[in-house]
C-alpha positions in Angstrom: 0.0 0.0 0.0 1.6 3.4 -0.9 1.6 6.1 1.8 1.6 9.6 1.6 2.6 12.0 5.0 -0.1 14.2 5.0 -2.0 13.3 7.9 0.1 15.3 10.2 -0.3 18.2 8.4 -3.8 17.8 8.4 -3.9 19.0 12.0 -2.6 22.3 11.5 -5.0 23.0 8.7 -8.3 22.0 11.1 -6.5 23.8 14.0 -6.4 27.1 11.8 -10.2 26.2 11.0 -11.0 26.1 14.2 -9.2 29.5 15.6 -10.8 31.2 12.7 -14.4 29.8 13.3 -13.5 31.3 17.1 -12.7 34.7 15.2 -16.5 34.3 13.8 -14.7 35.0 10.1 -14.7 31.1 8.9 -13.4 31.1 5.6 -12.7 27.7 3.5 -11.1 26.6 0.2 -13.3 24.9 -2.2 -11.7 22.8 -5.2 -13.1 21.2 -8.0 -11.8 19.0 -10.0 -12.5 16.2 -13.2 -9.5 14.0 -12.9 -10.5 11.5 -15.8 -9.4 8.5 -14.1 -11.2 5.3 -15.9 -10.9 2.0 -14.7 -8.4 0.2 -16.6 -6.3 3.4 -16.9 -2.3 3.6 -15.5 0.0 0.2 -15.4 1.3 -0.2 -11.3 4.4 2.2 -11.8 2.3 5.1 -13.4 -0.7 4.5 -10.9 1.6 5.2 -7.9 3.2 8.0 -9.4 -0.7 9.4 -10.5 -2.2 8.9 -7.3 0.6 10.3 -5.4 0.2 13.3 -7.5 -3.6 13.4 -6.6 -3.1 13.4 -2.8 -0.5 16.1 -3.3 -3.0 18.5 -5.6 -6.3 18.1 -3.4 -4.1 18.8 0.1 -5.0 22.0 1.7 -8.5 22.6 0.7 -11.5 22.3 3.4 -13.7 20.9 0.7 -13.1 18.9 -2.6 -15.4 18.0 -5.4 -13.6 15.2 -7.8 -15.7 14.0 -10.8 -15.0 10.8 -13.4 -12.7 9.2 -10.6 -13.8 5.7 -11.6 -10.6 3.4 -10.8 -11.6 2.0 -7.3 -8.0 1.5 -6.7 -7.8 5.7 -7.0 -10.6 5.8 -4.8 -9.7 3.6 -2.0 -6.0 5.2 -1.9 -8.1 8.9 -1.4 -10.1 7.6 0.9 -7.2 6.0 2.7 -4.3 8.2 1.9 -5.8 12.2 1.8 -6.1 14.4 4.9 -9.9 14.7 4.7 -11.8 12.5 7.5 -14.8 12.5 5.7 -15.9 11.8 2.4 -19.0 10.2 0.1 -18.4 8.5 -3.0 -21.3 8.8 -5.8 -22.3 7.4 -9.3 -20.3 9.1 -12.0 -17.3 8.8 -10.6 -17.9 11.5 -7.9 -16.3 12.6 -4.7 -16.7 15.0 -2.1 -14.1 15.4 0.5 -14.7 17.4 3.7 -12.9 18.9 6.6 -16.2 19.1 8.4 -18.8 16.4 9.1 -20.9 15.4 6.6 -23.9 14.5 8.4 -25.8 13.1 4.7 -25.3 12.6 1.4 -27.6 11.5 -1.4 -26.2 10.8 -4.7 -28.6 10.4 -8.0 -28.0 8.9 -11.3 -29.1 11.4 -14.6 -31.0 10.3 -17.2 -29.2 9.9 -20.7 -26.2 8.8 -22.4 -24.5 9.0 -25.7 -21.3 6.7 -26.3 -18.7 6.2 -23.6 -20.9 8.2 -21.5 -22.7 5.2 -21.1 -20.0 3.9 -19.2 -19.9 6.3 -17.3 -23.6 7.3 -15.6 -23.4 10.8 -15.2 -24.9 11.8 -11.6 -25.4 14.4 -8.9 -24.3 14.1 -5.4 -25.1 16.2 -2.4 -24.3 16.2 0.8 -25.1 18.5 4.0 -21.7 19.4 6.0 -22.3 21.5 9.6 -19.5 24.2 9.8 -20.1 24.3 13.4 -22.5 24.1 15.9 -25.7 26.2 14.4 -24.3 27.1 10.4 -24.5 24.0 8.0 -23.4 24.3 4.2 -25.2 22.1 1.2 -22.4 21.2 -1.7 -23.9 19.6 -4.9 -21.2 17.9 -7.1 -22.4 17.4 -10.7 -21.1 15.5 -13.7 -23.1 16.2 -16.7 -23.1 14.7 -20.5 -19.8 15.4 -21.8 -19.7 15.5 -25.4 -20.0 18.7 -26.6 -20.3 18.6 -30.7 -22.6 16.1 -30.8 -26.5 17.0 -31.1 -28.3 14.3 -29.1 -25.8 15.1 -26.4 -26.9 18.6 -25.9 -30.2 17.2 -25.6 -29.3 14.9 -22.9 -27.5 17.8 -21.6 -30.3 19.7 -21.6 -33.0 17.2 -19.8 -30.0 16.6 -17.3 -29.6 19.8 -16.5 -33.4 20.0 -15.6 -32.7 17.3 -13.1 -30.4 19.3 -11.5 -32.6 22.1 -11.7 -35.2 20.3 -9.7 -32.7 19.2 -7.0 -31.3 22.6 -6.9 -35.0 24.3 -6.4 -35.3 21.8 -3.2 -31.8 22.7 -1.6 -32.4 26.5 -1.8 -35.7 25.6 0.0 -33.9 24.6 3.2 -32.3 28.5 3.5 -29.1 27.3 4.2 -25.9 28.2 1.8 -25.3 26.5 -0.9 -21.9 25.3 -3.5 -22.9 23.6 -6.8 -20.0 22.9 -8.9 -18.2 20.3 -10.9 -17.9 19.1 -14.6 -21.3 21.0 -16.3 -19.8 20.7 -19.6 -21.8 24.0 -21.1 -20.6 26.6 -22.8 -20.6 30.1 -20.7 -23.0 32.4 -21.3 -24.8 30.0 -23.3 -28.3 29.3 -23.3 -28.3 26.3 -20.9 -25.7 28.6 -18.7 -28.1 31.8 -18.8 -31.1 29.9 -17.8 -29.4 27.2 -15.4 -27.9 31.1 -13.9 -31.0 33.1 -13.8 -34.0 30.9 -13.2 -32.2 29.5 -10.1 -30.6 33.1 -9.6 -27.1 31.4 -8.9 -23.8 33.1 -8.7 -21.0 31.9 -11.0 -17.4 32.3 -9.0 -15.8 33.2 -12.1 -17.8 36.0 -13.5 -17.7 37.9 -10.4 -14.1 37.5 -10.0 -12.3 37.5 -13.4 -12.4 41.6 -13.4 -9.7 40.9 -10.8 -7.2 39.2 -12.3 -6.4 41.5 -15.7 -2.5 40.5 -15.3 -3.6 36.7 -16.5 -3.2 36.0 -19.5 -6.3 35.7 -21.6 -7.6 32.0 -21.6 -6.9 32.2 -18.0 -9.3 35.4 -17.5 -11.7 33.4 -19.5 -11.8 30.7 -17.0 -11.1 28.0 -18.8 -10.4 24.5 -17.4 -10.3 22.0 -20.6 -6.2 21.7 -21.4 -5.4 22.4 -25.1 -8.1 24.9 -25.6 -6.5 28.4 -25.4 -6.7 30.9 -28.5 -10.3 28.8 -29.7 -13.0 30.8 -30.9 -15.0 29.0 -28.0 -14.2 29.3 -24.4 -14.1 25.9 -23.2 -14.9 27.0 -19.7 -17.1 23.7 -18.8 -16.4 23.1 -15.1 -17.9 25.3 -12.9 -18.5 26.7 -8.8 -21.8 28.5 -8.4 -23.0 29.4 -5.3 -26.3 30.8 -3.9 -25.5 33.0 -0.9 -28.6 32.4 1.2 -29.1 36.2 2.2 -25.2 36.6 1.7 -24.6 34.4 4.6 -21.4 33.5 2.2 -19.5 35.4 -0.1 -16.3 35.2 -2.4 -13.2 36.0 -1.9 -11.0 34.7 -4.7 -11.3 32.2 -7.3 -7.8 30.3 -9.3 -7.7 28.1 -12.6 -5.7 25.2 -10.9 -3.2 24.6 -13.6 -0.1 22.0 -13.4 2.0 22.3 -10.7 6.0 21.7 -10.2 5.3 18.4 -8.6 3.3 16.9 -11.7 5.4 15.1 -14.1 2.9 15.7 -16.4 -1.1 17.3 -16.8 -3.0 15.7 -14.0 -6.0 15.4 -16.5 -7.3 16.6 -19.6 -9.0 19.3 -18.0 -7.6 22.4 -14.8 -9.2 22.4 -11.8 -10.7 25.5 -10.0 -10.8 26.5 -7.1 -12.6 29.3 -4.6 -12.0 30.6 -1.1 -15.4 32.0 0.5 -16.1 33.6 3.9 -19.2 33.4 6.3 -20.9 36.5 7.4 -19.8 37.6 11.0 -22.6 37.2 13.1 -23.8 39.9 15.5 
């Protein structure tokens, strides 16, 4: 069994959790992230190396949202190996890792496939985390249709997305604050963005906060997270963190395309990750 030191480090990170909770200023680091890891992927010597690399990328955040991590051997070694003690495993490969308890989790298989999508089961998983004793947070992590040129997929896409509306309308209903994110696999500022957006009156991490970073260069202030596609006509901006404030009980602070890193050999997937800090309210 391979083994990763990063538990001890793990202390420090829920020790500065818990003086800043104190401080009634709790912030946290959200990450998402499609890794593309399929079952029969990696031979043992590039599956140590890959998984190793994994640990290494998703250390330091308080939550994690993984999609398409399909290889149970990937998933036992995060379960096993990471600094998060919780986590819930979902259909479509997904994964949410927590610094705080997750007291449920429900995870739902969409509707619809088109070719190795099939394989896959796209899904939905949410699960309710308590920050502390009286604030709880609802995190959604979505993997969605993925291929984009083809016709039926957008339609599968579409009636998906609907799913995911309906689960969506329900969470807001419970008034607590809410993180939806994951691999969407729509186009920004498309039609299924501008209605998944407005009719659920979400907040997309990166529209508020790419004024912010003008010194990036331009795919990066564009967001996007699928490798190979900078200088396209199309942003291919298809993973996404939205967030629904709940009387702006939560609120951004910063938001990063997570892009290969000195300790990678090589890309970690075919796609960046992104991440967002947020901050609670202070209470009165």
């Amino acid at each position: 069994m391979m083994r990763v030191n990063l538990k001890k480090r793990a202390v420090l990170c829920g020790l500065l959790l818990t003086l800043t909770a104190g401080a009634e200023e709790t912030s946290f680091r959200v990450l998402t992230y499609n890794l593309n890891v399929h079952q029969s992927v990696f031979g043992k010597r590039h599956m140590r190396s890959k998984i190793k690399e994994i640990l290494l990328r998703i250390h330091g955040y308080d939550f994690v949202a993984l999609q398409e991590v399909f290889n149970p051997v990937v998933r036992e070694e995060i379960q096993k190996n990471s600094t998060f003690p919780y986590f819930k495993f979902g259909g479509g490969g997904l994964v949410i890792l927590s610094q705080f308890p997750i007291l449920e989790s429900k995870s739902k298989k969409l509707k619809g496939c088109s070719f190795r999508g099939c394989l896959q089961a796209d899904g939905i998983l949410v699960s309710k985390i308590r920050i502390d004793e009286s604030r709880f947070l609802y995190f959604a992590n979505i993997k969605l249709e993925e291929n984009t040129w083809n016709p039926y997929s957008l339609t599968i896409r579409r009636k998906q997305l609907k799913e995911v509306e309906t689960t969506i309308e329900d969470l807001k209903y419970l008034k607590q604050p809410l993180i939806v994110l994951g691999s969407f696999n729509i186009y920004p500022n498309g039609r299924l963005y501008q209605k998944f957006v407005s009719e659920l009156n979400m907040r997309d991490v990166w529209s508020e906060f790419q004024s912010q970073i003008s010194y990036y260069p331009e795919w990066i202030r564009r967001g996007e997270t699928l490798v190979k596609s900078g200088g396209r006509d199309r942003v291919k901006r298809f993973d996404y963190i939205f967030y629904a404030p709940n009387g702006e009980e939560i609120s951004l602070v910063s938001s990063h395309v997570v892009m290969k890193s000195p300790f990678e050999k090589e890309l970690l997937s075919d796609r960046f990750g992104l991440e967002s800090t947020f901050r609670y309210k202070n209470r009165q």
